[in-house]
C-alpha positions in Angstrom: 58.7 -13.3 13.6 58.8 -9.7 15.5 57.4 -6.8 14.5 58.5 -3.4 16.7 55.4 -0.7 16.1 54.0 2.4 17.2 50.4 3.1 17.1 50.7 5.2 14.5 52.0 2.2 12.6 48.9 0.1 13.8 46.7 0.1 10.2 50.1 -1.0 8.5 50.6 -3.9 10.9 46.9 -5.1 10.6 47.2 -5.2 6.4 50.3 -7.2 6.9 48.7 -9.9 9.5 45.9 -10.2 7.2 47.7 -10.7 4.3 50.0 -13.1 5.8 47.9 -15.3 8.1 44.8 -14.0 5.9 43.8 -18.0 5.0 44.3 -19.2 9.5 41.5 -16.6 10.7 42.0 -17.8 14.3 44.0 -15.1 16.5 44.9 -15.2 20.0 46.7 -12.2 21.7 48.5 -12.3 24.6 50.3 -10.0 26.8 50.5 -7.5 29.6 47.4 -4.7 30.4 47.5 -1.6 28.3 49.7 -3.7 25.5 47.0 -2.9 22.7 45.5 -6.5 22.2 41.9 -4.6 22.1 43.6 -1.9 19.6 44.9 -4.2 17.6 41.3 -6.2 17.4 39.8 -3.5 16.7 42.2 -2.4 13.9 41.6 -5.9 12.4 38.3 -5.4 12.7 38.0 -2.0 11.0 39.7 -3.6 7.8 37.5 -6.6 7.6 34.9 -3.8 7.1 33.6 -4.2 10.6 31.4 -0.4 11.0 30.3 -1.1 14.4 32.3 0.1 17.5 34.6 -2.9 18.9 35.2 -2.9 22.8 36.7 -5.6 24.9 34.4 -8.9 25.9 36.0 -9.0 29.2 32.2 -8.8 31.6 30.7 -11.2 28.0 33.5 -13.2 26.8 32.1 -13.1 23.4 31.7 -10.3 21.0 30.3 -10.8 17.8 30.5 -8.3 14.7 29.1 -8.4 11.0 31.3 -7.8 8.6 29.8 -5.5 5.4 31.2 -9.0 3.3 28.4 -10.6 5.4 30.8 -12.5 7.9 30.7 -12.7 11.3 33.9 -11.6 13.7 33.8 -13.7 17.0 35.9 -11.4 19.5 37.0 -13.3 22.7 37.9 -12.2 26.1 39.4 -15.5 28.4 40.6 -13.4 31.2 37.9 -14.2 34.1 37.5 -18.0 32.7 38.8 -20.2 35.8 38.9 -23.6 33.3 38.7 -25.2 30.0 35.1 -26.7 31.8 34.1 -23.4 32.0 34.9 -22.1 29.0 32.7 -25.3 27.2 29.8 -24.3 29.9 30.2 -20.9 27.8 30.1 -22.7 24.4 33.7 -21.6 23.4 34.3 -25.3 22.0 31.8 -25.1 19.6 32.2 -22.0 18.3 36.1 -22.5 18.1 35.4 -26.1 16.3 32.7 -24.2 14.0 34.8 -21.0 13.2 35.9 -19.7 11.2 32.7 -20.6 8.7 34.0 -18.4 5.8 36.8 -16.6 4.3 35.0 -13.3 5.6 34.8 -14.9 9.2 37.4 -14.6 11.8 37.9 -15.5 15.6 40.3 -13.0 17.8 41.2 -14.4 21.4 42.3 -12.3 23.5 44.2 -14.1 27.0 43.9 -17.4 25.7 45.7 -19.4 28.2 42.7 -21.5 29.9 41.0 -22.7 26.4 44.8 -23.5 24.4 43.4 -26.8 24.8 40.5 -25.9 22.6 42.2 -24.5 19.9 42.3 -25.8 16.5 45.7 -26.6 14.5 45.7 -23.4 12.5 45.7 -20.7 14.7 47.8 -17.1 14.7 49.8 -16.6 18.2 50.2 -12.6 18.9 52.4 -11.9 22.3 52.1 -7.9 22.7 55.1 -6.2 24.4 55.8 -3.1 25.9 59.3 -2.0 24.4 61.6 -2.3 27.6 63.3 1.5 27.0 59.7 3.1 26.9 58.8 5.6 23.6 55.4 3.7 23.2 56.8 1.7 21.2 55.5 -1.9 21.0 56.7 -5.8 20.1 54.7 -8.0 18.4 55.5 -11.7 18.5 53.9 -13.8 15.5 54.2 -17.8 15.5 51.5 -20.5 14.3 50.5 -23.8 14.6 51.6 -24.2 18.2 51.0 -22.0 21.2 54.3 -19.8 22.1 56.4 -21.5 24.9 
């Protein structure tokens, strides 16, 4: 499925994620610099009543946020992980085998590439596009179960 999207049309695009993939609360987003992978996470975030600020993980490769429901949001950055043996050294195994916990838990992956090995069966694929003829418009690319080919 494709969704084409402005930001102005971001808060309308996390409510329909959510309800749609609401019960797989693994997310990875792919997709070129300055797509809106962190904007979108951080949309997602804001309506699983995260209050804190959300910023990329890229220097931590793990964020983690409390929701108000008292879940936790794990918010991944992959980018400068060379190997799946690196990202275990970094306990992303673990936490990817253990999450989510809750229905008020979540896990967001953002360039997910290196750990597709670790990921469970139930996961939400987002590819982010830049629309080709420009207007800041963007394309969202939704499958599950199977990373995108």
């Amino acid at each position: 499925m494709d969704i084409w999207y402005t930001l102005d049309d971001l808060s309308r695009v996390a409510t329909q994620l959510l309800t749609t993939y609401g019960n797989q609360r693994i997310y990875t987003l792919e997709g070129e610099l300055g797509t809106g992978k962190t904007t979108l996470v951080a949309e997602l975030c804001r309506q699983l009543k995260v209050s804190e600020p959300v910023s990329s993980p890229t220097f931590s490769i793990v964020n983690e946020y409390r929701t108000a429901a008292g879940g936790t949001i794990h918010h991944l950055d992959c980018y400068r992980l060379e190997s799946v043996e690196e990202a275990i050294e970094a306990g992303l195994e673990e936490l990817l085998a253990t999450a989510p916990a809750t229905t008020a838990d979540a896990v967001f992956v953002e360039w997910p590439a290196v750990i597709e090995p670790l990921l469970p069966d139930r996961v939400v694929f987002l590819s982010l596009y830049h629309d080709p003829d420009g207007g800041g418009r963007r394309r969202l690319s939704i499958n599950t179960g199977h990373p995108p080919s």
